[in-house]
C-alpha positions as a Markdown table, in Angstrom:
| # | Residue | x | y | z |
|---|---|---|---|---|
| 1 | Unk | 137.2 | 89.1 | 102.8 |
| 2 | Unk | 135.0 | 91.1 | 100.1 |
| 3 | Unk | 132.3 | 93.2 | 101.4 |
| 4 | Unk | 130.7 | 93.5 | 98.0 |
| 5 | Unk | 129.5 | 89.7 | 97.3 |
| 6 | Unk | 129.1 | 86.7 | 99.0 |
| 7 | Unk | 129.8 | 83.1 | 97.6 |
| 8 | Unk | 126.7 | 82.7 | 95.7 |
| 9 | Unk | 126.3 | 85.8 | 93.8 |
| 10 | Unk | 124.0 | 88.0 | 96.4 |
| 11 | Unk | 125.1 | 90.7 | 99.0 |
| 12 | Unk | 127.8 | 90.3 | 101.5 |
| 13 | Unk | 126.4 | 89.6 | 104.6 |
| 14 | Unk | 128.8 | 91.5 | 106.3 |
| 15 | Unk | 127.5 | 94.5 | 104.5 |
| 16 | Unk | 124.2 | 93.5 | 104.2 |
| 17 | Unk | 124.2 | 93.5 | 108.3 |
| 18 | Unk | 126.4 | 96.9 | 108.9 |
| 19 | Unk | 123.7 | 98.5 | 107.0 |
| 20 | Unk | 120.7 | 96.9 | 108.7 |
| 21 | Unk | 122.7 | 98.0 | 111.9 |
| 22 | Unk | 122.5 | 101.9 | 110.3 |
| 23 | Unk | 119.0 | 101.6 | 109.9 |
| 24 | Unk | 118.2 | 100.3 | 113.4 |
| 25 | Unk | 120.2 | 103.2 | 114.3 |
| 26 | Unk | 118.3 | 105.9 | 111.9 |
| 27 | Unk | 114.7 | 104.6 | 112.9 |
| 28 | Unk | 115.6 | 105.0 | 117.1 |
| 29 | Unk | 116.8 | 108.6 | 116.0 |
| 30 | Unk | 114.4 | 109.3 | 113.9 |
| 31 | Unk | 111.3 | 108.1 | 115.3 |
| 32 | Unk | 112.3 | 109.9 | 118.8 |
| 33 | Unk | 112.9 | 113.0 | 117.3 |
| 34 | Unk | 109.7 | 113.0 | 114.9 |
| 35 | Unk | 107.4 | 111.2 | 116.6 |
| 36 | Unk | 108.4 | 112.2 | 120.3 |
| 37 | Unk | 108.6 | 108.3 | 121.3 |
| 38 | Unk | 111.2 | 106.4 | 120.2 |
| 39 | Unk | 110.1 | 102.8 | 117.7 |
| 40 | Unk | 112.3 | 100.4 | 117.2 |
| 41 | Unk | 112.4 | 98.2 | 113.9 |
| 42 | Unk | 109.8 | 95.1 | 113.7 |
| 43 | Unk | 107.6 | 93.3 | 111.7 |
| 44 | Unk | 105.2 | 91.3 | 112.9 |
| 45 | Unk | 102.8 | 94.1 | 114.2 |
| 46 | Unk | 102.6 | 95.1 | 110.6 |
| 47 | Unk | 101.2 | 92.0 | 109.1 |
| 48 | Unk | 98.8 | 91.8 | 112.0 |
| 49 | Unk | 97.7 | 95.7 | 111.7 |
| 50 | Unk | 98.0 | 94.8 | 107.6 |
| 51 | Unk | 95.2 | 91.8 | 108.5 |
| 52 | Unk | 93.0 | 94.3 | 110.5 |
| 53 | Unk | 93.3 | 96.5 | 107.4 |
| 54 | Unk | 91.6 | 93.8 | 105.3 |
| 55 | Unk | 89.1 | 92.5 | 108.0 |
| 56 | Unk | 88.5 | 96.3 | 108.7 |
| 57 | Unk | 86.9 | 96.6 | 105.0 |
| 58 | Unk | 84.7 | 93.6 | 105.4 |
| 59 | Unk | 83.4 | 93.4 | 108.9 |
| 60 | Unk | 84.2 | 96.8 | 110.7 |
| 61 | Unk | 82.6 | 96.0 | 113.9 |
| 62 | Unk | 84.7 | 93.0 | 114.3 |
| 63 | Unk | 88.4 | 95.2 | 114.5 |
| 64 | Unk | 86.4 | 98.1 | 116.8 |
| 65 | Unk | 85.6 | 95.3 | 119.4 |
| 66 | Unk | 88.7 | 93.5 | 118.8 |
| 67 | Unk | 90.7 | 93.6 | 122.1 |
| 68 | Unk | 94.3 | 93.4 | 120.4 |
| 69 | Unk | 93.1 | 95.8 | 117.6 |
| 70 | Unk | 92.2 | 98.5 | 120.5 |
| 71 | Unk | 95.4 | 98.3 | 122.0 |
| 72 | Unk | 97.9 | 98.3 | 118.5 |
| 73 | Unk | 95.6 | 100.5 | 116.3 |
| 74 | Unk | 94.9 | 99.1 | 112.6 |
| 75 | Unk | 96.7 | 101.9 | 110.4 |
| 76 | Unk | 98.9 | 102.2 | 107.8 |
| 77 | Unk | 102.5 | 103.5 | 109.9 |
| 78 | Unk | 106.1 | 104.2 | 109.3 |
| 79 | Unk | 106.5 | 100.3 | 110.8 |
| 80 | Unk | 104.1 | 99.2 | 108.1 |
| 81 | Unk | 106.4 | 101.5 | 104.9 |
| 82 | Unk | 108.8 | 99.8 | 106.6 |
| 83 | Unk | 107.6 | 96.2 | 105.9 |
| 84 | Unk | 106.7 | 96.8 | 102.2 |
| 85 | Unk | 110.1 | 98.6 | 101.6 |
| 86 | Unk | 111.9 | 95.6 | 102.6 |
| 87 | Unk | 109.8 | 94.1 | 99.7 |
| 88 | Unk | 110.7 | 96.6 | 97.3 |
| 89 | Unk | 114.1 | 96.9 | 98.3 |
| 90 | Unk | 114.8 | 93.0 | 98.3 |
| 91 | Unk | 113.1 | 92.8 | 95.0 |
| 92 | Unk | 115.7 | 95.7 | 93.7 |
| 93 | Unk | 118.8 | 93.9 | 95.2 |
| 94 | Unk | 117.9 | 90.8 | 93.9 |
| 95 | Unk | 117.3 | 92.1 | 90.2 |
| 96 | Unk | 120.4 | 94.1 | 90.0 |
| 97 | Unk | 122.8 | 91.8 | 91.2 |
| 98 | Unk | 121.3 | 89.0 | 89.1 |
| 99 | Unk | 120.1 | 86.9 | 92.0 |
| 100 | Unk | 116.4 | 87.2 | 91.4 |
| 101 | Unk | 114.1 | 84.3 | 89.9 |
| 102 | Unk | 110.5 | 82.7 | 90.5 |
| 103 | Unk | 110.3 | 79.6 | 92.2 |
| 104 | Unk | 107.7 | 77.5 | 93.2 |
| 105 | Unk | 109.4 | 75.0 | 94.8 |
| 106 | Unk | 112.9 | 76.1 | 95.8 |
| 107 | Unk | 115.2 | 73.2 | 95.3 |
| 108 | Unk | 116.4 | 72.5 | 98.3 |
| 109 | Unk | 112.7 | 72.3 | 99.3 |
| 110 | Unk | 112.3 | 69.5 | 96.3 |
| 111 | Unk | 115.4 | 67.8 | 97.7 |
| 112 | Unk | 113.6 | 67.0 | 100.8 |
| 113 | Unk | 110.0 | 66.9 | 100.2 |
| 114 | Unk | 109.8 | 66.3 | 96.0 |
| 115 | Unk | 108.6 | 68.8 | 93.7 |
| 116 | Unk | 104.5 | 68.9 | 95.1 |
| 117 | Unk | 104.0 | 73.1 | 94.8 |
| 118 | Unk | 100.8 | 72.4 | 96.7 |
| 119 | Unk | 102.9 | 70.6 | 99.4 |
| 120 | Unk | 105.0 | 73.7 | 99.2 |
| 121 | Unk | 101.9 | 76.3 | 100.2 |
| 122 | Unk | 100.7 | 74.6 | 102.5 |
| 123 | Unk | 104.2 | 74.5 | 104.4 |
| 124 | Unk | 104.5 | 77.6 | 104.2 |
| 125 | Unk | 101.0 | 78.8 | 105.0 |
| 126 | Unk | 101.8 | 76.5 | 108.1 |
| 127 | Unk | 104.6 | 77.3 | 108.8 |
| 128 | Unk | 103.8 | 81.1 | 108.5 |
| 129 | Unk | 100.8 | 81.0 | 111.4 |
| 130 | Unk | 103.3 | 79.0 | 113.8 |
| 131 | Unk | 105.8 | 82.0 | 113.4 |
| 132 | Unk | 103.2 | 84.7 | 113.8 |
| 133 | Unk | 101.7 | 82.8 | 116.9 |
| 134 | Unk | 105.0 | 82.7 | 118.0 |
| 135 | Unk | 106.0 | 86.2 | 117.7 |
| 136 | Unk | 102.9 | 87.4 | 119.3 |
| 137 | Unk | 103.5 | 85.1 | 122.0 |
| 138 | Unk | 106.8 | 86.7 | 122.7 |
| 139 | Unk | 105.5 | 90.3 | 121.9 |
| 140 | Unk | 107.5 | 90.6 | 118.9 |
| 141 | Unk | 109.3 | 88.9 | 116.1 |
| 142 | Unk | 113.1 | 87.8 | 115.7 |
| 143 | Unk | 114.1 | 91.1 | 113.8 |
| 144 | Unk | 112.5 | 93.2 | 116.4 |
| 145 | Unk | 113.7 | 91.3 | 119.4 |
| 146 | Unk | 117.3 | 90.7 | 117.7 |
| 147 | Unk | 117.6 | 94.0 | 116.1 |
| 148 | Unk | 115.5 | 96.3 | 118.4 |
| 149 | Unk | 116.1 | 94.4 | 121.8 |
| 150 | Unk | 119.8 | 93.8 | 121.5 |
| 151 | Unk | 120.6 | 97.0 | 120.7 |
| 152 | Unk | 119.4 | 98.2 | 124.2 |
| 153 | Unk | 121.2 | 95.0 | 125.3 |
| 154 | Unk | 117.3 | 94.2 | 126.8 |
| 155 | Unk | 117.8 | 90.4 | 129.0 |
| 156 | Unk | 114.2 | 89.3 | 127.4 |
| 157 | Unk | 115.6 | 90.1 | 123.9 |
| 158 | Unk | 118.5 | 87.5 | 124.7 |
| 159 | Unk | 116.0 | 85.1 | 126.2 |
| 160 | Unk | 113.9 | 85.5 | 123.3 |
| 161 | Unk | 116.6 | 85.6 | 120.5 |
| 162 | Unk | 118.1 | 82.1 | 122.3 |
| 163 | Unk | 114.4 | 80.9 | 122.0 |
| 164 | Unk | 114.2 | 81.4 | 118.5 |
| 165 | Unk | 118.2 | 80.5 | 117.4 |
| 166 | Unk | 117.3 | 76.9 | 119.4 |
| 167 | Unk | 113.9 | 76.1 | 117.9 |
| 168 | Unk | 115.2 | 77.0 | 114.8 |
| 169 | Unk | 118.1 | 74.6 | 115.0 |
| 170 | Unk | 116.0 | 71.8 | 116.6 |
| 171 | Unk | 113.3 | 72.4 | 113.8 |
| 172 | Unk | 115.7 | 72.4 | 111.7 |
| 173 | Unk | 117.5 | 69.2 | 112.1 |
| 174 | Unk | 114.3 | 67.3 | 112.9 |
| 175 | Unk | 113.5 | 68.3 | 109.3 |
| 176 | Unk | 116.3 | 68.7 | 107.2 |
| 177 | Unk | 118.5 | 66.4 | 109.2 |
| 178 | Unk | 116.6 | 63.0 | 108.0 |
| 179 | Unk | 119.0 | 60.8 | 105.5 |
| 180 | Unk | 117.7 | 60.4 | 101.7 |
């Protein structure tokens, strides 16, 4: 087994995973011992706090009266350099081991729904609000419920990680699973 590469060019998984493990780790350590609380790894707080942000420059008023704004604070937070590090860091990964390209329309996306790049952004637009309504539903998102939750073996981590794992493979059958 090599720790270095997987089969298609990009990080070993197994290593890729070991180290996301380490950070989960770091950020529980760290967090409790800087901030006095610990704060567990997640994202989907940041993009809702990153929203606020922008609404906040536009119509101030609105975030101030905003119930769920109240309670999570819109700010910029060691969660939110977080978020965009993953971005850098994927984006670093990617172009040194040679892995990184543009696409509009990934081609496994073509294979199943043809070449349409509008098609594409709107599936993903879509498909991006049903995930975020999900994860604020269950008061988090996959990597902080499955990263976060298990690691304090929490029981509605595991009934939330089981809720996504299913979906996911129902969702994905239903729309991947249709012959060509």
């Amino acid at each position: 087994m090599d720790l270095k590469k997987s089969g298609d060019g990009g990080w070993s998984p197994y290593l890729a995973g070991a180290l996301v493990g380490l950070l989960a780790i770091f950020s529980a350590y760290a967090t409790t011992t800087w901030l006095g609380k610990t704060s567990y790894l997640g994202a989907s707080t940041t993009f809702v706090r990153g929203a606020g942000l922008m609404v906040q420059q536009v119509a101030p008023e609105h975030v101030q009266a905003n119930e769920y704004f109240v309670k999570e604070k819109v700010r910029v937070d060691w969660q939110f350099m977080l978020v965009l590090g993953i971005f850098v860091g994927s984006f670093i990964a990617s172009a040194t081991d040679k892995s990184f390209k543009l696409e509009a329309v990934p081609p496994v996306w073509e294979k199943h729904f043809g070449p349409s790049v509008g098609k594409r952004a709107a599936g993903a637009f879509f498909g991006g609000i049903v995930a975020m309504v999900g994860a604020r539903m269950a008061d988090g998102c996959p990597s902080g419920h499955g990263l976060s939750g298990m690691m304090q073996l929490s029981v509605s981590a595991l009934v939330a990680l089981t809720m996504f794992f299913a979906v996911g493979i129902i969702v994905a059958a239903f729309v991947y699973g249709r012959k060509q």
